[in-house]
N, C-alpha and C positions, 0 to 999 in steps of 0.2 A: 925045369924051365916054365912050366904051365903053375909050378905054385908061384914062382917069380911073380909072372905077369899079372896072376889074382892077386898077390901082393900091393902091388903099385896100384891096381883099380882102385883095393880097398884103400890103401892111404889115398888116393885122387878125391876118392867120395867125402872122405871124413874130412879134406883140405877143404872141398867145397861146402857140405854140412857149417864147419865152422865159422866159415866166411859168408853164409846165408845168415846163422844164428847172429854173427856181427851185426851186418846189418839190419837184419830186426832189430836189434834192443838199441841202437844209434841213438846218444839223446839229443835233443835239441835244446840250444841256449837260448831263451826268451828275452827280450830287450827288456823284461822286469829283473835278468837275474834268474828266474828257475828255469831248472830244465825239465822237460819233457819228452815224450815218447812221440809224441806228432805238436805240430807246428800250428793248430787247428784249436790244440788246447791252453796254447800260451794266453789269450784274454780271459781263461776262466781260474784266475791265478789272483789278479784284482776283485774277481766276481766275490772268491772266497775270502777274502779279507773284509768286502763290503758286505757280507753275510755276517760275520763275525762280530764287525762294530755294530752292526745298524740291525741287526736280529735276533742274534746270542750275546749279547752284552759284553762280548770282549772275548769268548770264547768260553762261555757257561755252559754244565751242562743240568741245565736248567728248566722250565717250564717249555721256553719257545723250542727247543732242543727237543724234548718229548713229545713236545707237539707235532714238531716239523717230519718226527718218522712216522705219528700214527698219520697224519695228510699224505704223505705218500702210500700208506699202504690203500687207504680209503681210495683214492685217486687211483691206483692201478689195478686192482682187484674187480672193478666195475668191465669187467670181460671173461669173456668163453672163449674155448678153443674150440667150440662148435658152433661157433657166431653170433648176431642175433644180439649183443648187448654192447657194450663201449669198446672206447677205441683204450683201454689198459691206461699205462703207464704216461697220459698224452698230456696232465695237467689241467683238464677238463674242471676237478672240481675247484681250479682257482680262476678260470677263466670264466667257467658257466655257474659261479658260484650262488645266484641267485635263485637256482635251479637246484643245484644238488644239497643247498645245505634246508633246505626243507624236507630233504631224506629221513624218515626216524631213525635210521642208526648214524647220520651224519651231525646226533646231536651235541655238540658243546667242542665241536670245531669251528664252529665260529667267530668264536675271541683269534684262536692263531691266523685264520682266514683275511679277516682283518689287521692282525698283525703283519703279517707278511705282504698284505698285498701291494703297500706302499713303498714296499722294499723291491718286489717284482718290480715296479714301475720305473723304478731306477737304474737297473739293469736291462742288457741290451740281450735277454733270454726269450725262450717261447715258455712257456705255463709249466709245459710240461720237464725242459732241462731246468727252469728254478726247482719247480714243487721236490725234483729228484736231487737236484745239489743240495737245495735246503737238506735234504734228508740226512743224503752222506754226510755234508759237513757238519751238521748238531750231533747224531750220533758219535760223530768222531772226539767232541768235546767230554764223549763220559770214560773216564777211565773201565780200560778191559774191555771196552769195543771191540770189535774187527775193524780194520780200515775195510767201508767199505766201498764195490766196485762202482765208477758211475760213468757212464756211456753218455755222449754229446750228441746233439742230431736231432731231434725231435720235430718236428713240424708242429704249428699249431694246432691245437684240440679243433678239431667240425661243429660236435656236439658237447649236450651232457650227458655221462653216463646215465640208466636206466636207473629205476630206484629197484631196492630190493635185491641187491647185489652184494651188501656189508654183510656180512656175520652179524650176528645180535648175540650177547652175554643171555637173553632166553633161550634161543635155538639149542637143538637137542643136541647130541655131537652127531648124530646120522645127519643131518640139518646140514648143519654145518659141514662135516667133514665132504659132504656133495657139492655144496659150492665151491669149495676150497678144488676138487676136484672138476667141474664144471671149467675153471680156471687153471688146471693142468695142473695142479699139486697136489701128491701125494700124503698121506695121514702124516707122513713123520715131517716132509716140508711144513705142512699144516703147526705143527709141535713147533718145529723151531722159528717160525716168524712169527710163534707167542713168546719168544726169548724176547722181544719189545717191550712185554710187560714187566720185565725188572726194571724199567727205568720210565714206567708209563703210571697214570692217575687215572681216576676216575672224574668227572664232575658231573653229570648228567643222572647218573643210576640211581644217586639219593643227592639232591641240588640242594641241599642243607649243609652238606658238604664237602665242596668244592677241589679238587686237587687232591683227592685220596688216595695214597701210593698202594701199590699194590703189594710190595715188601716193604724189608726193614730200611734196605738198600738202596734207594731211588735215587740216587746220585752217581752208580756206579752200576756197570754195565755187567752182574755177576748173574749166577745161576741160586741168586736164593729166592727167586720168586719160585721155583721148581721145588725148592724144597718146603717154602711157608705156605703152600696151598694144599699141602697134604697135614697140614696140623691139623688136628683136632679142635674144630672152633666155637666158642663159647657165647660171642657176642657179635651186633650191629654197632660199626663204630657211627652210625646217625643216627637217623628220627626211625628207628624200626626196621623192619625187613623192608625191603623194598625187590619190585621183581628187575630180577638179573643179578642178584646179592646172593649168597649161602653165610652162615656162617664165618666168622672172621677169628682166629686165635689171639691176635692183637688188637688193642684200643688204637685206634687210628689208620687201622688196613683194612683196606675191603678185599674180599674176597668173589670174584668174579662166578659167576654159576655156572658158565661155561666153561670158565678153565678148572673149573672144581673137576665137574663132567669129563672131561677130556682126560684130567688125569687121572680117574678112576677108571678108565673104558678100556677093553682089552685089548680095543684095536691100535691103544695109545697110550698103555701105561708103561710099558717097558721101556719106550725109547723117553716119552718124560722125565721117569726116573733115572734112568743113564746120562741125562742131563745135569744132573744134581753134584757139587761140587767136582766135574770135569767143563772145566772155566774154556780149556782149547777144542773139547769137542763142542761145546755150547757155540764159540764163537764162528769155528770151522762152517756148523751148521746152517748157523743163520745166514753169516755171507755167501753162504751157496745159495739158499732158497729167496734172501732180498735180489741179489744180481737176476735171478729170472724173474721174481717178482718187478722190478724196475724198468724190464726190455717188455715188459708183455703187448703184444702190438703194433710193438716198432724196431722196425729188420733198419737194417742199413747204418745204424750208429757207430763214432768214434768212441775208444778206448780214453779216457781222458783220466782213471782212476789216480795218474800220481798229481793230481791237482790236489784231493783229497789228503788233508791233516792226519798224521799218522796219532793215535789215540794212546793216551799213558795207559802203560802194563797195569791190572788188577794185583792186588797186593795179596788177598786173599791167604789162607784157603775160607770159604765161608765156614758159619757156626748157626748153631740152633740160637734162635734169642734168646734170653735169660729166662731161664728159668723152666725151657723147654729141652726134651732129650728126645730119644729115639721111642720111648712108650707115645708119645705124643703123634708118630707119626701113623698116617691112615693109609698102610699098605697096602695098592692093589697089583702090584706087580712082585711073583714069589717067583719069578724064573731064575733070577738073579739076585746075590745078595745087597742089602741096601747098603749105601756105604756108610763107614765110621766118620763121627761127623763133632767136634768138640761143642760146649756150649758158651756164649757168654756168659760169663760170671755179673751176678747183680741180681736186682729185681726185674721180672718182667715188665719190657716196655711199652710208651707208647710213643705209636708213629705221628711224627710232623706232620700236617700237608705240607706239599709242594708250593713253596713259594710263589708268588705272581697268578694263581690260580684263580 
């Protein structure tokens, strides 16, 4: 009798469980046609379309698309979890942009600063939910993305953030890895929102030239900038060394001094290369450490992430460029075996800039 009546509890609970779980995921039909998860996110459905035409060219993943996630991380990283600097994630450096882009690490965002600001205007956003949709929706135009998360709500930015808050391609990785932390992220969070740089340039480090990717790959959202910064590198693809440069394996890639650093350092080499041709832990990664990256600062937001374009699958598996193999590579992590990695077949290449740069 007493199992009976446990019986009936538990089917009662699990009746009600699934009729909670119902209504949570309830979608709502938008007078546009999509649906959504709350009713709050149905006007940011036209937002994303008027991003598409009027900022990524139809849905490129392009220049303004790389641009639009290194501006968000610029813009939210400007805070501590121990106070005392900006307000994160608020859109601060498109609003107070007179102010922030005189920052020396906020150098050569101000082409997309400009770019977008005319686009902001057009929309009925605060600083801070464009600077962050811009972000989600460009990245989502590069195949092998993550869809990522993007949360509504934002109030307008107060200030600008403090200067001296960016990472610099100088800074040492203890430098660095402190701010990074300073702002509540751990070394390996640190690692994975440098997954950005498969699809990011340089213009600033050497201004001779412009739009310098950082892999082979800057069109597509993969793990071979993890693998092409452990090459063995030969050459400056400009006018010389220039500081924030190391060495580059390819004509046409820079190689960043920091991420050189970072993936040689013990406190960061293992999970770097654990990144390396594993396309869904790389992705897994970074959408964990962008989504708190994007909230930092601001409690109280909407879930709005099925606004956000879902991003064409990676075809993959990555390869070594031509003419490069595993002797090539600069091993600083022996815990683990490096993985098997084929090569393109050809001559060793050189890398395009990035269009529109």
């Amino acid at each position: 009798m007493a199992f009976a009546r446990l019986s009936t509890v538990v089917a009662l609970a699990l009746s009600a469980a699934t009729l909670s779980n119902a209504a949570l995921t309830k979608r709502i039909t938008c007078a546009t046609g999509q649906t959504t998860a709350n009713a709050a996110c149905c006007p940011l459905f036209s937002a994303v379309e008027f991003l598409q035409t009027n900022l990524f060219d139809g849905g490129e993943c392009g220049e303004e698309a790389h641009s639009a996630l290194r501006l968000s991380f610029h813009d939210a990283i400007g805070f501590s979890i121990h106070g005392g600097k900006g307000g994160g994630a608020d859109g601060s450096i498109l609003a107070f942009n007179s102010t922030e882009l005189e920052f020396h690490a906020n150098g050569g965002i101000d082409d997309i600063v400009a770019r977008q600001f005319p686009v902001f205007e057009g929309l009925n956003l605060t600083a801070g939910d464009f600077v962050h949709l811009a972000a989600a929706v460009g990245t989502a135009n590069c195949p092998g993305a993550p869809r990522l998360q993007f949360m509504f709500g934002r109030p307008p930015p107060v200030a600008p953030a403090p200067d001296l808050t960016v990472p610099e391609p100088t800074d040492s990785v203890t430098k660095i890895l402190a701010r990074f932390a300073d702002a509540g992220f751990s070394p390996q969070e640190a690692v994975a929102l440098l997954s950005s740089h498969t699809i990011a340039a340089a213009d600033v480090v050497d201004p001779t030239i412009p739009g310098t990717p950082f892999d082979s790959t800057v069109g597509t959202f993969d793990s071979q900038v993890f693998l092409e910064v452990l090459l063995k590198g030969s050459l400056f693809p400009g006018n010389g060394s220039q500081p924030g440069e190391v060495l580059s394996p390819l004509h046409g890639e820079m190689r960043l001094q920091s991420d050189f650093a970072i993936s040689q350092d013990p406190r960061t080499a293992c999970f770097w290369q654990d990144m390396i041709n594993n396309q869904a832990r790389m992705m897994s990664e970074f959408k964990a450490a962008m989504a708190k990256l994007q909230v930092l600062g601001q409690p109280r937001l909407i879930d709005c992430s099925d606004v956000v374009p879902v991003p064409a699958p990676f075809a993959g598996p990555i390869k070594f460029p031509a003419s490069f193999s595993q002797k090539d590579v600069q091993v600083a992590c022996h815990a683990s075996a490096f993985p098997s990695i084929a090569t393109v077949a050809g001559p060793a290449p050189t890398v395009a800039p990035v269009p529109g740069s």
